[in-house]
C-alpha positions in Angstrom: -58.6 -2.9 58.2 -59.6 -6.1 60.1 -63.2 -7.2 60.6 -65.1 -6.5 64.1 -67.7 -8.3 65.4 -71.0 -7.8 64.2 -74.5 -9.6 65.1 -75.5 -12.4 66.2 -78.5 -13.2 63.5 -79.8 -16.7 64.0 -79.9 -20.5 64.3 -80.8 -22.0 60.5 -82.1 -25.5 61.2 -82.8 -26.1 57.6 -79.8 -25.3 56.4 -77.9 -26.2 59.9 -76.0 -23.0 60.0 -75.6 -20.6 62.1 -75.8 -16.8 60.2 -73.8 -13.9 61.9 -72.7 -10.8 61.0 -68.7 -8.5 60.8 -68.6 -5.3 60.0 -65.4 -4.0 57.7 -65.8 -0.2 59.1 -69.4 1.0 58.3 -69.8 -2.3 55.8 -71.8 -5.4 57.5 -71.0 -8.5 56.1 -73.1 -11.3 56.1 -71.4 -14.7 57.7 -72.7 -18.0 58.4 -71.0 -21.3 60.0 -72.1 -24.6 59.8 -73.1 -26.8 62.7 -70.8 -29.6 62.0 -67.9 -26.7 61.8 -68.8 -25.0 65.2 -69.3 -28.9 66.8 -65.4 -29.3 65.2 -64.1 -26.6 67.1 -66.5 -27.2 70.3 -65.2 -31.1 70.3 -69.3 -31.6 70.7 -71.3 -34.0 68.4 -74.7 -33.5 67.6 -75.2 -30.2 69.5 -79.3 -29.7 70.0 -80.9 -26.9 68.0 -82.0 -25.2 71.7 -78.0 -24.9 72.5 -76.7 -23.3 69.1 -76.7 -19.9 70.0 -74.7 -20.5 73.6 -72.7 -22.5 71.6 -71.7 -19.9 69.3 -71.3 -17.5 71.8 -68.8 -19.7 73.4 -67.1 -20.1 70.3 -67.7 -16.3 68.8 -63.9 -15.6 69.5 -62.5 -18.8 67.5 -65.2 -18.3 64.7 -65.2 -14.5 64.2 -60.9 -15.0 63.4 -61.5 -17.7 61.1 -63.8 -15.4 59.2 -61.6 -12.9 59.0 -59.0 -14.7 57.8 -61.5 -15.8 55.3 -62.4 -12.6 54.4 -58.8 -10.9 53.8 -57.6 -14.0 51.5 -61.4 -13.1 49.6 -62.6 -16.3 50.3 -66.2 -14.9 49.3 -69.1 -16.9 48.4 -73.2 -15.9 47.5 -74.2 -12.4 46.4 -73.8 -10.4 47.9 -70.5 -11.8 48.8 -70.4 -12.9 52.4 -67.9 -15.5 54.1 -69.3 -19.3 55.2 -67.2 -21.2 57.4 -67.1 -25.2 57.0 -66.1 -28.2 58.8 -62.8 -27.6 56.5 -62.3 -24.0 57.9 -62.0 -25.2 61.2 -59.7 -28.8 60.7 -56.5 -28.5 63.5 
């Protein structure tokens, strides 16, 4: 089964990612994308802390299929397992 959209968690500016959530049916995995990934796929540099969530949002389309292509190759990372997306995910 493919992975839904889940929640929008939160902007982490010391670790400069933004964490979200999928669900695989009743199971809510824990995602996170990193700034420099999201300003990849935006074509944006240096995106303020104040615009990350919009900026997601924009994107939330683009980055929740990347995760779930991620996710059903079992690209899993951190316990409990969850999917990160890099600058490398998102490379055209």
């Amino acid at each position: 089964m493919a992975l839904t959209s889940g929640k929008f968690r939160s902007y982490d500016c010391d670790r400069s990612v933004v964490l979200f959530s999928m669900m695989d049916e009743d199971t809510e995995i824990d995602c996170a994308v990193s700034t420099t990934a999201m300003d990849a796929l935006d074509g944006a540099a240096r995106t303020t802390a104040s615009q990350r969530e919009p900026q997601f949002m924009r994107l939330r389309a683009s980055i929740e299929a990347l995760a779930a292509l991620k996710f059903s190759k079992s690209e899993l990372e951190g316990h409990p397992a969850g999917v990160i997306l890099r600058s490398i995910d998102v490379r055209k």
